[in-house]
C-alpha positions in Angstrom: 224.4 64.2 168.8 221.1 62.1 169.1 222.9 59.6 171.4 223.6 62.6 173.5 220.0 63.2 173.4 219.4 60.3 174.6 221.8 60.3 177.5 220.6 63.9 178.9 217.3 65.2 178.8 218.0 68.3 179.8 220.1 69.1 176.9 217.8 67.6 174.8 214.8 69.9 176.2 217.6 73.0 175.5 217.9 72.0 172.0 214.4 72.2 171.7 213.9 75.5 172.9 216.5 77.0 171.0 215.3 75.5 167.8 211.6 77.6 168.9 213.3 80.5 169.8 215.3 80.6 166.3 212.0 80.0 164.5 210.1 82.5 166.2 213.0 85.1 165.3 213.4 84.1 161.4 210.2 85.1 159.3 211.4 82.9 156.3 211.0 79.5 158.8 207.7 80.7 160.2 206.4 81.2 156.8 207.4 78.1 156.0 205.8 76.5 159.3 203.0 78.0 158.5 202.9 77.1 155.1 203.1 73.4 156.1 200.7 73.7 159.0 197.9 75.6 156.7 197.6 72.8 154.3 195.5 71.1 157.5 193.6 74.0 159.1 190.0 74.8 158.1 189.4 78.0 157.8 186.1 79.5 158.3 185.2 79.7 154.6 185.7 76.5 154.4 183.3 76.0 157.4 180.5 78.3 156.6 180.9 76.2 153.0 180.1 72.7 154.8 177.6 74.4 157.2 175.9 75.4 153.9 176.2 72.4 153.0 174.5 70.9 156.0 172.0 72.8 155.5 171.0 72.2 151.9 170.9 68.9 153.1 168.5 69.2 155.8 166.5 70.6 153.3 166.4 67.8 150.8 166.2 65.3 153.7 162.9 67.6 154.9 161.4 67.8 151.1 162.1 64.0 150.7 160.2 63.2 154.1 157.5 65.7 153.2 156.8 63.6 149.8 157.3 60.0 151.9 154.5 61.7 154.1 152.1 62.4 151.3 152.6 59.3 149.2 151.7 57.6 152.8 148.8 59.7 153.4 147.6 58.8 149.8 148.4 55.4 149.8 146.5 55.5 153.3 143.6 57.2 152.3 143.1 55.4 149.2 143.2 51.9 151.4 140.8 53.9 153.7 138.2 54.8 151.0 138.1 51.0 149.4 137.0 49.7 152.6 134.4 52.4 153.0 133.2 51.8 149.8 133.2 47.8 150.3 131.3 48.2 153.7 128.7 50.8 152.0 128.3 47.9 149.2 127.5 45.5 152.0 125.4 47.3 154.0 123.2 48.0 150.5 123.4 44.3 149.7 122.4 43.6 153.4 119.1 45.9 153.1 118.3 44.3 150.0 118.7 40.6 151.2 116.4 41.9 154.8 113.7 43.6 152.3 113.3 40.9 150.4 113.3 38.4 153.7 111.0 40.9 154.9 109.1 41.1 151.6 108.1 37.2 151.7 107.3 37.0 155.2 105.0 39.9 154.5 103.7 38.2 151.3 103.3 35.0 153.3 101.5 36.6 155.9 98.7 38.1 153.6 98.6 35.0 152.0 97.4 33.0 155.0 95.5 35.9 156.0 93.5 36.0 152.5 93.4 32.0 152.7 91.6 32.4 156.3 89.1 35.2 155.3 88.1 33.6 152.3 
């Protein structure tokens, strides 16, 4: 039978139909079709279950960035107030090295003015 398949298409194609046509009519076969068929199908539980799915992990991916944002922002701000505080400790050690440079040229100054009165 299969090398007459071969041979003639047209038969084969017949065959073929008949087969569909005697599935069609016989529940028992379609149920079993379908049985064998289902096993690979999705059905739309199963797809509202992964789209739930999806979307309890956008949520975690969102809370996880959220944190990475803040731990950024803190890590940020925290590098931003240590240099503020370094350059507010040299601008204060700045004014007191120019007060005291001011403070002896001032003392010298009345000093050679004293000297040249007296």
């Amino acid at each position: 039978m299969l090398e007459e398949f071969d041979k003639d298409e047209n038969a084969y194609k017949e065959f073929v139909k008949r087969i569909a046509v005697g599935i069609a009519q016989d529940d028992e076969i379609k149920i079993l079709v379908l049985n064998s068929v289902i096993k690979d199908v999705a059905t739309k539980n199963d797809i509202d279950n992964v789209r739930k799915e999806v979307d309890n992990l956008r949520k975690e991916l969102k809370a996880d960035i959220n944190s990475l944002e803040n731990e950024l922002k803190g890590y940020v701000d925290a590098k931003i107030d240590a240099l503020n505080k370094r350059i507010d400790d040299l601008r204060n050690d700045m004014r007191t090295h120019f007060f005291g440079f001011m403070g002896g040229i001032i003392a010298t100054l009345i000093t050679i003015i004293l000297t040249k009165i007296i």
